[in-house]
C-alpha positions in Angstrom: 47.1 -35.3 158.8 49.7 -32.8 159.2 53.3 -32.7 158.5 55.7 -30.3 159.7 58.5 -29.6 156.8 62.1 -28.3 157.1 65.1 -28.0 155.2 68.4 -26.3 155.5 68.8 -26.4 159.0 72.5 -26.0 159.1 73.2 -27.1 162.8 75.6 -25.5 163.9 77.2 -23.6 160.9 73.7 -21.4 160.9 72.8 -21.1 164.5 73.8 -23.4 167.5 70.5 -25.6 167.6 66.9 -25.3 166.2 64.8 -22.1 166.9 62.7 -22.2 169.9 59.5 -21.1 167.3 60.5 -23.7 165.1 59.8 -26.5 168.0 56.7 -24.3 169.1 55.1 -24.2 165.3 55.9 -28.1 164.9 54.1 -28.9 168.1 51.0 -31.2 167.2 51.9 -32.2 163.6 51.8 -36.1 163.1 55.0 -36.4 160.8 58.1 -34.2 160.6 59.8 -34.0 157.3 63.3 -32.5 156.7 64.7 -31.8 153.1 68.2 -31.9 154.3 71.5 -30.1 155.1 71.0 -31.5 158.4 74.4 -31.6 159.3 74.1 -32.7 162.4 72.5 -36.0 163.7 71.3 -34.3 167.0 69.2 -31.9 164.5 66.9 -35.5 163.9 66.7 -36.0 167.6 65.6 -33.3 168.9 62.2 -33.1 166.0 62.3 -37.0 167.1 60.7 -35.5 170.2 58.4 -34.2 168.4 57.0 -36.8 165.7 58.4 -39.0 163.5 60.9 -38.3 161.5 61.3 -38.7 157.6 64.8 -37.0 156.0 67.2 -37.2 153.2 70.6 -36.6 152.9 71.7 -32.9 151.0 74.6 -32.0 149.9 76.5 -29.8 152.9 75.5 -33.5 154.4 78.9 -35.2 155.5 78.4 -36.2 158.8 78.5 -40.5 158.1 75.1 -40.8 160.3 72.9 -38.7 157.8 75.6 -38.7 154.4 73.9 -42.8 154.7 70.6 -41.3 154.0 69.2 -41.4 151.2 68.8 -38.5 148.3 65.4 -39.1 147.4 62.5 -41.1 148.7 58.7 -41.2 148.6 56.6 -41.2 151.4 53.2 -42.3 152.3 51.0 -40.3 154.6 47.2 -40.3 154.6 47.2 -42.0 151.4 48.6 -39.6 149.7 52.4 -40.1 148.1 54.9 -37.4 148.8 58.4 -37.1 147.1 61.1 -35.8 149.5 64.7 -34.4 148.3 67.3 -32.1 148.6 67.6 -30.8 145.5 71.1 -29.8 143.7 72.1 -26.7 141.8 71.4 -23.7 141.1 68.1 -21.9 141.9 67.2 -21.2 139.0 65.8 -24.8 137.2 65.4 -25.7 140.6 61.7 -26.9 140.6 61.8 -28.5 136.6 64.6 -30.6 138.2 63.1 -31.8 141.2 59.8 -32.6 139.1 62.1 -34.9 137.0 63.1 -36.8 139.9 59.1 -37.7 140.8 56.4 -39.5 138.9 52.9 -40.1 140.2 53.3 -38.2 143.0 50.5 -35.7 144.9 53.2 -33.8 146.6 57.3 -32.9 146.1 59.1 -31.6 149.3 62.5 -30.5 148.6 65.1 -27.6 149.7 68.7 -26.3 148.9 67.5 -22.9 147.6 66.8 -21.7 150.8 63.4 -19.5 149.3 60.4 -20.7 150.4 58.3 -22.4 147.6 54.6 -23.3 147.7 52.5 -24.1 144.3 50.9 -26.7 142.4 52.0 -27.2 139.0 50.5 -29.4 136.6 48.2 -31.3 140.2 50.9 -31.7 142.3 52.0 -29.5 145.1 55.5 -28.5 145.0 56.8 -27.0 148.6 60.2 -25.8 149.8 60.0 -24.6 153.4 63.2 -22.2 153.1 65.2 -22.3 155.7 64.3 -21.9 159.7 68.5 -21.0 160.9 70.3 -19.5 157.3 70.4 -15.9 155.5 72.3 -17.0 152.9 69.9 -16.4 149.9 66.9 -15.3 151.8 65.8 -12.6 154.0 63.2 -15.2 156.0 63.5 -17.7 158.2 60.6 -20.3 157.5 59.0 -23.7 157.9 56.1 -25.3 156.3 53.2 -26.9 157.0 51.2 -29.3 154.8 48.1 -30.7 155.3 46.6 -33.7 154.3 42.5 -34.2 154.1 40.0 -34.1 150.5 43.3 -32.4 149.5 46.7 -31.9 150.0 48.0 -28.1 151.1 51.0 -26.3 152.4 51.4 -23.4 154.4 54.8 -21.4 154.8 55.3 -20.1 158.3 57.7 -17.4 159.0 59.8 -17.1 162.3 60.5 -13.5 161.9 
């Protein structure tokens, strides 16, 4: 299986809609995950056109249609269980805090820091795709790509 991640999209504080290599490099996956700051609802459509659609709400998220969402969820995909959530706070404790959040999980998908993230830590793979619109606190544009099979990897993908 494989799932297309992003998070911090921004739209359209960061750029007026989603980058044209971000709807390219998404093309094919089976399941789009988005760690939120969505903003905008029309952000979930258009990767609707894509693949399914799994999100949570983050905290730049006040629009009513995606503030409803919730902060944390685990999905299932491929038998494997994957926590997705925004995160909070600052960068640095960012990862021991989403870890908190999860138990018994193969996989943790969160954002907020903008930086790309991709490592296992104690068997489970922790992955932040950084940020595909926004330069605040990264140099990168990026989105991820995890894939599901004997084991469970991610790949971050830069648009630059």
């Amino acid at each position: 299986m494989k799932i297309g991640v992003v998070s911090d999209t921004h739209i359209p504080r960061a750029a007026g809609e989603l980058p044209e290599g971000l709807l390219r490099g998404l093309a094919g996956v089976d399941l789009i995950l988005h760690a939120g700051d969505i903003l905008e609802p029309s952000v979930l459509d258009d990767l609707r056109a894509i693949a399914p659609v799994e999100a949570v709400c983050g905290n730049m998220d006040h629009h009513p249609a995606i503030r409803n969402l919730p902060g944390r969820r685990v999905i299932s995909a491929a038998g494997r269980s994957i926590g997705l959530t925004h995160g909070s706070g600052a960068p640095q404790g960012l990862v021991a805090r989403v870890m908190r959040m999860f138990e018994g999980v193969d996989c943790i998908v969160f954002g907020h820091s903008h930086s790309a993230f991709n490592e296992t830590i104690n068997g489970v793979l922790l992955f932040n795709p950084g940020t595909p619109t926004d330069r605040r606190f990264t140099k990168s544009h990026t989105f991820g790509i995890i894939e599901i099979g004997e084991t469970i990897t991610g790949r971050i993908i830069s648009l630059d």
